[in-house]
N, C-alpha and C positions, 0 to 999 in steps of 0.2 A: 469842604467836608460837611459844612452843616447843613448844605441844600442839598447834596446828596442823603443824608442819615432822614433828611424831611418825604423826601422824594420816598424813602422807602417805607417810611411810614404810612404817608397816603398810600402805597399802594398796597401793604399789607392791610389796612384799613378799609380799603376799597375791595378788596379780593379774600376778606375774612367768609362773608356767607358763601362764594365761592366752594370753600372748605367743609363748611357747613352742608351742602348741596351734594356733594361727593359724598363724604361720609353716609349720608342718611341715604343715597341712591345704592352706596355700593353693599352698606352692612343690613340692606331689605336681602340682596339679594345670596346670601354667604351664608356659612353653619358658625355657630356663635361662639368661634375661637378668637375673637379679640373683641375686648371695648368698644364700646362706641367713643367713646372718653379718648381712651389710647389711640383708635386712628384719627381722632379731630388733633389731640397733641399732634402726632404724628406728620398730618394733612398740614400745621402749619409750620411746621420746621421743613418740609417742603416746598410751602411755600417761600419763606424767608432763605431759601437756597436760591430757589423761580427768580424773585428779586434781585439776591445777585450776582446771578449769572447770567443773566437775560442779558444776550450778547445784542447791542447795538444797532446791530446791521442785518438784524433776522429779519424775515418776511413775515412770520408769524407774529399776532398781536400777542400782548404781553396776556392778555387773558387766555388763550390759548395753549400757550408757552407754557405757562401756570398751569392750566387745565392739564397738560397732558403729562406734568412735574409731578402733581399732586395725582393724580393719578396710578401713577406706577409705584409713588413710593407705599401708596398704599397697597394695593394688590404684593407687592413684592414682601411686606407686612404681612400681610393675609398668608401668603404662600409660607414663610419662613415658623408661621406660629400654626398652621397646618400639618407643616412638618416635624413639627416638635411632636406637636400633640401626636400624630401616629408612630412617632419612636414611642414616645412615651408609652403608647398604651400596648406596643408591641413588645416592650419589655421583658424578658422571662421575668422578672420578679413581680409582676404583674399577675403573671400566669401559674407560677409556682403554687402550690397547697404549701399552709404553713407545717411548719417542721412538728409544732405540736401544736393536735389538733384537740 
């Protein structure tokens, strides 16, 4: 158990600017509906998922694996606070004039 909890720490360790490197790639390219803060959190519970679940017998390298974890759960982030935000502002009470003006 304790080489395993080590194991995962080197590799979250190893795979932190990873997180770092997405984030800053993806939040150039988006309209500034999340954090940059909130998708790094985000990017690394992601990863610490990547970690483990990183099934054994995959052909993909674990940084890959990673890469393409941390990836979705961000966009998938992005999309869902996208979505907010245009309820939000499609609102009627948004749009309504107030009762007294």
């Amino acid at each position: 158990m304790k080489k395993q909890i080590s194991n995962e720490r080197e590799l979250l360790q190893q795979h932190t600017p990873l997180v770092s490197a997405l984030v800053k790639q993806i939040a150039g390219t988006i309209p500034p509906v999340c954090s940059t803060e909130h998708l790094h959190g985000l990017g690394l519970i992601a990863l610490l998922d990547a970690v483990r679940c990183y099934p054994p017998a995959c052909q993909l390298s674990f940084e890959t694996f990673a890469r393409i974890q941390i990836h979705g759960a961000l966009i998938s982030e992005i999309r869902r606070a996208q979505d907010w935000f245009h309820s939000e502002s499609d609102s009627p009470a948004l749009t309504q004039k107030p009762i007294f003006a």
